[in-house]
C-alpha positions in Angstrom: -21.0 -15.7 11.2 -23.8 -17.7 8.9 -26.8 -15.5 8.2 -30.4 -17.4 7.7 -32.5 -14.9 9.3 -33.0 -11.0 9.2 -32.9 -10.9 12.7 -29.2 -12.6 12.3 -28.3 -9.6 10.2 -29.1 -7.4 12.4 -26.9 -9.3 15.1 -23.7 -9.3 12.7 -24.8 -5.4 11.6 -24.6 -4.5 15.4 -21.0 -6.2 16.3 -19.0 -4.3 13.5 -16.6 -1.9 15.0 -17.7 0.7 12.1 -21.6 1.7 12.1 -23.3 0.3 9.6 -26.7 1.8 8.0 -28.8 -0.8 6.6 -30.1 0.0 2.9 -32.8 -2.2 2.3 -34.9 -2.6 -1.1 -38.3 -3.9 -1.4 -38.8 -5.9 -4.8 -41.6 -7.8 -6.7 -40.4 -10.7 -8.3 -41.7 -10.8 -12.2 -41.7 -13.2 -14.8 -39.3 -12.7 -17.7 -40.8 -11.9 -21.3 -40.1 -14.4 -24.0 -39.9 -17.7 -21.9 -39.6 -20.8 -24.2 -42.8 -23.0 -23.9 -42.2 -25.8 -21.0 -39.5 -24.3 -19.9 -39.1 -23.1 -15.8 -39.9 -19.3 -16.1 -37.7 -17.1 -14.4 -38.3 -13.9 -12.5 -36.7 -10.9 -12.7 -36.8 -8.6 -9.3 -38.1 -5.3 -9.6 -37.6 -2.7 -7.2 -40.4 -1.2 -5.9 -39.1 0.9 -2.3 -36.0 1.4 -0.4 -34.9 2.7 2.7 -32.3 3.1 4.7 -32.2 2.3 8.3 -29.8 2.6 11.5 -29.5 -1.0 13.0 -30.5 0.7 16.1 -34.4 1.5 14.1 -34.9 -2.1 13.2 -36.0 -4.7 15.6 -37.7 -7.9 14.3 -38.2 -9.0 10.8 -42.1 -8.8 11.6 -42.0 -5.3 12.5 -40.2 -4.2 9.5 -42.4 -5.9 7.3 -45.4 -3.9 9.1 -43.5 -0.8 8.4 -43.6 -1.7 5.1 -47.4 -2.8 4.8 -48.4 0.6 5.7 -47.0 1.7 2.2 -49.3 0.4 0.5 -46.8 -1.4 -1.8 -46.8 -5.3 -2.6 -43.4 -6.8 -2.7 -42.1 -10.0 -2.2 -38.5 -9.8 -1.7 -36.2 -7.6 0.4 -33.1 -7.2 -0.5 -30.4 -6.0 2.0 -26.4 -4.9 1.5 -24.7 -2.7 4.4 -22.5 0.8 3.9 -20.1 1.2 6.8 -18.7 4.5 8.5 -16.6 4.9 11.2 -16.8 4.1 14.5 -18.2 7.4 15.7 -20.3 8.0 12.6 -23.1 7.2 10.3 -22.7 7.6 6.7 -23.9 11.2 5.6 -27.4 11.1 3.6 -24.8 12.0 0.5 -23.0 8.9 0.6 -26.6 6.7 1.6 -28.7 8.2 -1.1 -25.1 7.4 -3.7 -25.5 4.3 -2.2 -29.2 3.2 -2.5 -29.1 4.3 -6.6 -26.0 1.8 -7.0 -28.3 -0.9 -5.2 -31.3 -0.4 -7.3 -28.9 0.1 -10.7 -27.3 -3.1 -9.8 -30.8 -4.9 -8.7 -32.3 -3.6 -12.3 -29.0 -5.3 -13.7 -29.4 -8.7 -12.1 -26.3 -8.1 -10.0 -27.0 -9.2 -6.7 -24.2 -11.3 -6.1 -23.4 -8.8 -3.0 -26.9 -8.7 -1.3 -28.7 -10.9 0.8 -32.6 -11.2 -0.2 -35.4 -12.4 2.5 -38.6 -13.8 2.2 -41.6 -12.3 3.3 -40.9 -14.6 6.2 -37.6 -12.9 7.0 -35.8 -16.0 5.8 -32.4 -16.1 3.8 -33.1 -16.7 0.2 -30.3 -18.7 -1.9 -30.0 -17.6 -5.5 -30.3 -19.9 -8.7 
C-alpha cells in the first residue's frame, strides 16, 4: 500500500494482523551551523515530543495536530515508525518506552531512513 497521507497510515496500521502502537515524534526542523556562503542550507530535525498512541486513539491528521497544539510546543515535522505485537497484544510500556529512545537516538543521528515524516498538513514528506 502507497502512503501519502497520515490518515493512510493509520489505514495500513489498522489492517496488520499484529497490533501496532504508533510512536510518533514531534520535530523542529533547524538550520545546520557552518553552512558555506550561497550554498542551500540544510536543516537538521530536532526532536522536541513524542508519544505513543494505539491506532484505535488516533483519528484524523487534524485532530492529532490539535492534541499536539495544546502542548505548547512548536514543531514542524512529525515523524512516525510502527512497533508490532501480537495479534492479542499491545507492546508492554517496556518495550514502547525502549522503543521511543531508539527513535529519538536515531532522529538525533540523521537516521530516518525507516520513518515516515508529515507536514504540518499531514502530508508525506520525501527526504533529500
Amino acid at each position: 500500500m502507497n502512503i501519502a497521507t497520515f490518515e493512510e497510515l493509520l489505514i495500513a496500521a489498522a489492517v496488520q494482523p499484529e497490533q501496532q502502537r504508533l510512536l510518533l515524534t514531534f520535530a523542529v526542523a533547524e538550520p545546520e551551523p557552518d553552512t558555506t556562503p550561497g550554498v542551500r542550507a540544510r536543516t537538521t530535525l530536532v526532536p522536541v515530543m513524542c508519544v505513543d498512541k494505539q491506532v484505535a486513539e488516533l483519528d484524523t491528521f487534524a485532530n492529532l495536530a490539535e492534541e499536539a497544539k495544546r502542548m505548547g510546543q512548536n514543531w514542524d515535522v512529525l515523524l512516525v515508525t510502527t512497533l508490532s505485537g501480537t495479534a492479542s497484544q499491545l507492546p508492554d510500556n517496556e518495550q514502547t518506552e525502549a522503543a521511543l529512545r531508539k527513535m529519538i537516538k536515531a532522529i538525533r543521528h540523521g537516521q530516518m531512513e525507516r520513518l515516515l515524516a508529515f507536514d504540518r498538513g499531514g502530508d508525506l514528506l520525501q527526504y533529500a
